[in-house]
C-alpha positions as CSV (number, residue, x, y, z in Angstrom):
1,X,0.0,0.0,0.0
2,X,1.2,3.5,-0.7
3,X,2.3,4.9,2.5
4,X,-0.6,7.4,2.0
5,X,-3.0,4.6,2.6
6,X,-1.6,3.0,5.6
7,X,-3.3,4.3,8.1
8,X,-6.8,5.0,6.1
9,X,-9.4,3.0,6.7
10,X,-11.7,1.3,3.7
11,X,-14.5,3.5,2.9
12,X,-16.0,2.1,-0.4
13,X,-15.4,-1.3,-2.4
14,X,-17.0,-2.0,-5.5
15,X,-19.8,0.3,-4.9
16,X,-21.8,2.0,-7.8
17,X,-22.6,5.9,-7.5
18,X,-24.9,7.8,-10.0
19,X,-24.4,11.4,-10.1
20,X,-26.3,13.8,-12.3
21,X,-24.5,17.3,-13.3
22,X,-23.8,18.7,-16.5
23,X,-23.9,15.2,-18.0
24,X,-25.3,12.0,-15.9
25,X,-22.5,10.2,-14.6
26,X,-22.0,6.6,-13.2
27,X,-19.5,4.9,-12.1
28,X,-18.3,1.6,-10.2
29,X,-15.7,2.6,-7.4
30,X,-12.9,-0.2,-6.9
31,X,-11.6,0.7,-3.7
32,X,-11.8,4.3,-2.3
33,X,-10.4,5.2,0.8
34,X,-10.8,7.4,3.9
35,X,-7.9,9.0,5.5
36,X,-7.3,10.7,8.9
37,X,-8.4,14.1,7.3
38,X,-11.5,12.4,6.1
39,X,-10.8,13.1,2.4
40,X,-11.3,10.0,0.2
41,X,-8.5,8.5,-1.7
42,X,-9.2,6.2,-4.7
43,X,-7.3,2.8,-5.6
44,X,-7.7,0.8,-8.9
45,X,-6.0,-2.5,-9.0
46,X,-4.6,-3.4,-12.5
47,X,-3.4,-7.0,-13.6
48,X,-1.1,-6.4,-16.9
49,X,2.3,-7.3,-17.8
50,X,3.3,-3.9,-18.2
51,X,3.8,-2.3,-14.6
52,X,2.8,1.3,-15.9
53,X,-1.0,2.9,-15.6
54,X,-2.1,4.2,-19.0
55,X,-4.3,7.4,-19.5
56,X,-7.8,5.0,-19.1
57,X,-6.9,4.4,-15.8
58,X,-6.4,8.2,-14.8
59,X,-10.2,8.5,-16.8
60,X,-11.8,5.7,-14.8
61,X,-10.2,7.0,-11.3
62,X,-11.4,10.6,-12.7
63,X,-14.6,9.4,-13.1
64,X,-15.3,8.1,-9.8
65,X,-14.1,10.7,-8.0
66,X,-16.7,12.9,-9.6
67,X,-19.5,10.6,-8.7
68,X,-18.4,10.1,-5.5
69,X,-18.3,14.2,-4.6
70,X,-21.7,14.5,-6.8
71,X,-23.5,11.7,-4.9
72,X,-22.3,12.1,-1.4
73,X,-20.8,15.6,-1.5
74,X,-17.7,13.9,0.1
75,X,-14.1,15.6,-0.4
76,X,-12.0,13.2,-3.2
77,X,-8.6,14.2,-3.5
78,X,-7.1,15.1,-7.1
79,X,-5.0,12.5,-7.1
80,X,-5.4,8.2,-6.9
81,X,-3.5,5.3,-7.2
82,X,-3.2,2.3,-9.6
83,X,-1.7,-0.6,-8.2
84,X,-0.2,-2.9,-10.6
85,X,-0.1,-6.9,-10.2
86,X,2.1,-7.4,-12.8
87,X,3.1,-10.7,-12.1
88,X,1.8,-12.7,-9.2
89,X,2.7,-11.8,-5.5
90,X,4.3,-8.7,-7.0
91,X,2.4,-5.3,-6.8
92,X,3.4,-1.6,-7.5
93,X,1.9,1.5,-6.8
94,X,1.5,4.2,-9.3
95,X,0.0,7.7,-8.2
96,X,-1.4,9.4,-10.9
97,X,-2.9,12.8,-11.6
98,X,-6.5,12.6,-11.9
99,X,-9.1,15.1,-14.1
100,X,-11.0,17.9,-13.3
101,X,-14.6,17.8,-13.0
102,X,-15.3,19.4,-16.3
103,X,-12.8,17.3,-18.3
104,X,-14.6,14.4,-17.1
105,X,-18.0,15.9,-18.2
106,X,-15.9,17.0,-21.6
107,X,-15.3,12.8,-22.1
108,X,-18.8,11.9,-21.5
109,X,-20.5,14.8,-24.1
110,X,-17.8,13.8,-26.6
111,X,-18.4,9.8,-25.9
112,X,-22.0,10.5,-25.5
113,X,-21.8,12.1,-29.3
114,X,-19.9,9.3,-30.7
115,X,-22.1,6.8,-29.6
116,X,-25.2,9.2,-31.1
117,X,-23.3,9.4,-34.6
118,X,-22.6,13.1,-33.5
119,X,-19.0,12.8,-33.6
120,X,-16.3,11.2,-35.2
121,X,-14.1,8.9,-33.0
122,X,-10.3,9.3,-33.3
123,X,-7.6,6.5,-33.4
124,X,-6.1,6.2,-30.1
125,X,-2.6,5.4,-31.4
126,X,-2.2,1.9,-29.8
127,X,-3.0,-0.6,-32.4
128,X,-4.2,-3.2,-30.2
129,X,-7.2,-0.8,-28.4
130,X,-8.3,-0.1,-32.0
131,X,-8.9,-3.7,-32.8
132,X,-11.0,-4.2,-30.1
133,X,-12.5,-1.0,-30.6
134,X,-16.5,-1.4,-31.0
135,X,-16.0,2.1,-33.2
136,X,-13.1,0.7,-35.3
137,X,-15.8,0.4,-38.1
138,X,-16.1,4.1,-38.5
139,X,-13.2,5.5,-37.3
140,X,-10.4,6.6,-40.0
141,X,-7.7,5.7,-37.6
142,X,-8.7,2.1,-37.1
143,X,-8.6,1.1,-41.5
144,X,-4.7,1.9,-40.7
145,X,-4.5,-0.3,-38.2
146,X,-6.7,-3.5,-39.2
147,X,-3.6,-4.0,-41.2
148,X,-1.1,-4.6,-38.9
């Protein structure tokens, strides 16, 4: 545990909060945690090979902390952490930077408008995420990359 963390005590685990505001949000918390200033500290744990949190983790941890202020009115710190099992018995924590409010809301309306046909989606530069990409079919980016 980050050293943060040691002394907070467990304050949500895979909970689901629903918060309206400029866009409805919802989102399932992993682990969030209370500390001995009563703010709440998110945790995400990650199994991957790679021991390194990549920019959907900072969006998912964003996310929650927005629904977790928006439905309880609770203080969420601006940053969380993403602890890594990248190979069994071995974990790492990564503290990462999380979004404002209104960058999250900014994701949702443009996500909102891609699933409406409203927007274009964009490539996201990693081959493998366009492949699986449920948008791959009408995204430019994607043609490039079902070549590879």
């Amino acid at each position: 545990m980050p050293r943060e963390l040691r002394r907070a005590t467990l304050a949500y685990a895979e909970q689901l909060f629903k918060a309206p505001g400029r866009v409805m949000l919802t989102a399932k918390v992993g682990r969030a945690y209370r500390d001995r200033r009563e703010v709440i500290i998110l945790v995400e744990l990650k199994t991957r090979r790679l021991d390194r949190p990549y920019l959907s983790d900072v969006i998912e941890l964003s996310a929650q902390r927005a629904a977790i202020m928006r439905q309880t009115g609770e203080q969420v710190v601006r940053h969380g952490y993403v602890v890594m099992q990248s190979r069994p018995g071995h974990r790492t924590s990564h503290r990462v930077a999380l979004l404002t409010d209104d960058e999250v809301d900014e994701l949702t309306v443009r996500w909102e408008a891609i699933v409406n046909g409203h927007a274009q989606p964009r490539w996201s530069g990693a081959p493998r995420l366009c492949r699986g990409c449920g948008f791959a079919g009408t995204c430019a980016g994607a043609a490039y990359y079902a070549h590879i």
